[in-house]
N, C-alpha and C positions, 0 to 999 in steps of 0.2 A: 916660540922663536925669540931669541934675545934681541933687544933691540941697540943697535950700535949707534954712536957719535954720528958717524955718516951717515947712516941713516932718517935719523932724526934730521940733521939739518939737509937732507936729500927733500925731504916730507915737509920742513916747512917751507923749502925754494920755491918746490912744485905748487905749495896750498898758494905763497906771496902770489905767484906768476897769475895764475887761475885767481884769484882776486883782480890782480891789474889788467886783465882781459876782461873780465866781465865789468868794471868800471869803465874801460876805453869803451865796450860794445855797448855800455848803455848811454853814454856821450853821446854817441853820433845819431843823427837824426832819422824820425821815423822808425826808431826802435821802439818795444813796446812799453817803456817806462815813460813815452809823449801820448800819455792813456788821453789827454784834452788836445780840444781843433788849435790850430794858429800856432804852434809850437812852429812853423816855418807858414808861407803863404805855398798854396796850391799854385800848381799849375794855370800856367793864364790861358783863355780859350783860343781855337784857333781864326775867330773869325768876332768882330766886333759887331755887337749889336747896344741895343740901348738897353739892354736886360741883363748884359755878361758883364756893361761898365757898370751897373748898379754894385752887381755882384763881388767886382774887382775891389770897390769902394767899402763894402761892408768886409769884404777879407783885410782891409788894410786896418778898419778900423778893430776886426779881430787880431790881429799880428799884436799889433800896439797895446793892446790889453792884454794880451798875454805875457806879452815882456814888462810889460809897465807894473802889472799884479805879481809876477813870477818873483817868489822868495820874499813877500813881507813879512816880515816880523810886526809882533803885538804894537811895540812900539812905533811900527810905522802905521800903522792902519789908525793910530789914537792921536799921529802927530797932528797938527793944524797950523798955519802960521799966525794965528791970532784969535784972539776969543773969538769972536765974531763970524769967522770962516769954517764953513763944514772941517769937520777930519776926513783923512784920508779912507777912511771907511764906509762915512757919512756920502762922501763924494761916490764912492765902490758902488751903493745901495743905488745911488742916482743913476749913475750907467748902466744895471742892469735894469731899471724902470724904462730907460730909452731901447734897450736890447728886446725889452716885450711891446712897446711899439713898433720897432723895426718888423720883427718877425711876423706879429699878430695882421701888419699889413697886406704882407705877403699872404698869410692863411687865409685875408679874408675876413678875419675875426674884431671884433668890436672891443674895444679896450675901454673898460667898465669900474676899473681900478684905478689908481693912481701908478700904480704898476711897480712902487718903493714899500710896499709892508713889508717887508724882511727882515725885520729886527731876531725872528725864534732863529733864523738860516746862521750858519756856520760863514767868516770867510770865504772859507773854500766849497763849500757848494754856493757859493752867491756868486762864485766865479766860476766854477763850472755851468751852473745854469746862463752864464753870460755869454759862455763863449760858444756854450753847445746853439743857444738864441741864435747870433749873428752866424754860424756857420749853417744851421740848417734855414735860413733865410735866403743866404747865398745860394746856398744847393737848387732852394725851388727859383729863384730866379734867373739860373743857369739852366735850368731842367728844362725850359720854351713851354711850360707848363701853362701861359700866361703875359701878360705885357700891362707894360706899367700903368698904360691905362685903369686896368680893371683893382691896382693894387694901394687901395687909397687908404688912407688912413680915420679910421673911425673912433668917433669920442661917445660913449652912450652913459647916460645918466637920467635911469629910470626909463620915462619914456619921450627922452628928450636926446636927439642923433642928431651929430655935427660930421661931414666929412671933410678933409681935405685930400688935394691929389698929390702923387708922389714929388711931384717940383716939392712939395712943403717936406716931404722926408731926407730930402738931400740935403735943404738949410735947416732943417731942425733938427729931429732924433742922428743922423747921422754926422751931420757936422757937430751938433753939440756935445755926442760923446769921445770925438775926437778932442773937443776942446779941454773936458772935464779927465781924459787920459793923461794931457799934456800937464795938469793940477797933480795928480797922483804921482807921473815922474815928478815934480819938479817939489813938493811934498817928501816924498822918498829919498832926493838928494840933501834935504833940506835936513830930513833924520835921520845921515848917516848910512842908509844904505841906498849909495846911488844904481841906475839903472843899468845892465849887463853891454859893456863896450864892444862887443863881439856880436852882438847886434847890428844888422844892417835892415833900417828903415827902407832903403832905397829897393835893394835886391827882397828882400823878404824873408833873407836867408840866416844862417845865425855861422860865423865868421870861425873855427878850428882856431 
């Protein structure tokens, strides 16, 4: 069959159209190209306990890593404001050392490492393992699996065990990676590629 003018440009409208659909449908949120957690915050529970505000607290500080990591470039991950100061990478490697504190508390599990050997891991698997960390942390301490009491944080070296109780997880691993996120934004704006304005911290939501 020959093919005509009109048809040709019939063929490339339909192909444009069918491209700009599948770019608007992979936009919008909870489609399957948000393959990692925190791409938006969950749902909040319907009833407050002292286990669900833990939980709410570790999704916020998942939100915030997501969008704070989301689209670095080489150059932002090498940036640093000074000799002297971690890079924004260096900083990366730090938050997920407190992400296997966070988690390993809730499991119950004894943190034996320093929890930052990561130098062989990829950016982005050192971010997917961060955020997968804080989201299934959440999960079990949503799940009433458990209460804060029993989810202490343990230090073992050899055969020498330190514990503390969750009060030390709220001012430590979890406030502290919130602070060290706030570095990464403010890092990132410093080299040129600042953090996504359609972002809302507040709602959890990410702005059309």
């Amino acid at each position: 069959m020959r093919t005509t003018p009109t048809m040709k440009k019939s063929f490339f409208f339909l192909l444009t159209l069918s491209l700009l659909s599948l770019q608007a449908a992979l936009a919008q949120p909870g489609t399957d190209n948000h393959t990692l957690p925190y791409y938006e915050i969950p749902d909040y529970p319907e009833t407050y306990t002292a286990e669900s505000v833990a939980a709410r607290m570790i999704d916020g500080v998942g939100f915030r890593y997501y969008w704070a990591t989301e689209g670095l470039r080489p150059e932002d991950l090498a940036f640093r404001p000074n000799d002297e100061a971690r890079t924004s990478e260096e900083t990366i490697d730090h938050i997920l050392g407190l992400s296997n504190v966070i988690v390993n508390s809730v499991r119950k599990i004894p943190n034996q490492a320093s929890g930052e050997e990561t130098s062989p891991l990829s950016f982005e698997e050192k971010r997917k393992m961060t955020l997968e960390n804080l989201k299934a942390a959440s999960d079990i301490l949503k799940g009433g699996g458990g209460t804060l009491e029993e989810y202490n944080i343990v230090f073992q070296r050899g055969d020498t065990k330190s514990e503390l109780p969750f009060w030390n997880q709220i001012n430590g691993p979890i406030s502290d990676a919130l602070w060290h996120i706030g570095q990464v934004v403010s890092f990132r704006r410093s080299s040129g590629n600042p953090f996504s304005p359609r972002v809302s911290v507040l709602t959890g939501k990410v702005r059309n």
